[in-house]
N, C-alpha and C positions, 0 to 999 in steps of 0.2 A: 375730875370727880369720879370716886371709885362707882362701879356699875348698882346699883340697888341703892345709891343713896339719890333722896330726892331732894326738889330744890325748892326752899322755901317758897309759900304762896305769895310773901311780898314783894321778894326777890324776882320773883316770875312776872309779877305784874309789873314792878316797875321798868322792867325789861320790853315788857310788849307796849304799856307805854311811851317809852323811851323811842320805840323804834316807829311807831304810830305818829310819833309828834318828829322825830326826824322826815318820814317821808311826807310828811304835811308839806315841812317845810321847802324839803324837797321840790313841790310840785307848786309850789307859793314861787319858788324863785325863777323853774319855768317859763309860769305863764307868767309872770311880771316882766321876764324877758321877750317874752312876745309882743307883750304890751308898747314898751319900748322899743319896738322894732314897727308896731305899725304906726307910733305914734310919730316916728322921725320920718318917715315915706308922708304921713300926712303932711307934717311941719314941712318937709322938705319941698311941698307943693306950691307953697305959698299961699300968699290972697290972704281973706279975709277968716276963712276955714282953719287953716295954724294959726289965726291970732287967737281964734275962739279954742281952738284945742291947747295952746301954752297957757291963757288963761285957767280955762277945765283945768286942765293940769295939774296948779298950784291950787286953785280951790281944793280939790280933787284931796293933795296930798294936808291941807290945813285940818280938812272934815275928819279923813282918816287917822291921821293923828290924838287929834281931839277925840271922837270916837275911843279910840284903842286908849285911852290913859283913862279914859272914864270907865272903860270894863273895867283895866284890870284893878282900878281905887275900889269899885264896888267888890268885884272879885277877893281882894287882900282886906278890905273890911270884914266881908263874912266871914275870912278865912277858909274860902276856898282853893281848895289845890289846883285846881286846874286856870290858875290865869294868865297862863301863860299862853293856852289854846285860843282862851278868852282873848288875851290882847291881839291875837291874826287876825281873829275872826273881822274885823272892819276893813281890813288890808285884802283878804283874802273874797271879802264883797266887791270891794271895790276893783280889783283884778279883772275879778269872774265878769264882771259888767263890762268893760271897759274893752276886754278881749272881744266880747259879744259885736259891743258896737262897734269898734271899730273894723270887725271884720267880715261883717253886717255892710258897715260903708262903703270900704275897700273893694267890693266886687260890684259897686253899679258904675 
């Protein structure tokens, strides 16, 4: 792009956009990895504590789901552009929580 010419304000935003919902994602995949790293230390413990956390688990992943198709239905009704944000956001609760406690647990 020659020097003096500017760059469209749509063009810009969808670009900061673009890289805004990239590093989201980014940090979604992360901590969902973490997730899954304490959650196999747990499971890998045995007893009674991995049954209830493999149960959690698939609860866990049915609510999330559910959740996430119901944003973005409402989201794609309004005709909202952003539901794509919208549909992590229950994924990205449920992450955030899940890191907490389990590692919350992990150290008594």
């Amino acid at each position: 792009m020659p020097m003096g010419m500017r760059i469209p304000a749509t063009r810009k935003a969808f670009m900061t956009n673009f890289w805004a919902s990239y590093f989201d994602a980014v940090r979604l995949g992360l901590q969902a990895q973490q997730v899954i790293a304490l959650r196999m230390l747990r499971i890998s413990e045995g007893g009674p504590s991995a049954l209830i956390e493999m149960q959690r688990m698939v609860g866990e992943k049915v609510l999330a789901a559910w959740a996430s198709q119901t944003v973005t239905g409402l989201a794609l009704a309004r005709g909202d552009k952003s539901g794509g944000r919208k549909a992590a956001a229950p994924y990205r609760k449920a992450v955030r929580a899940n890191r907490r406690r389990l590692q919350r647990k992990g150290r008594k």
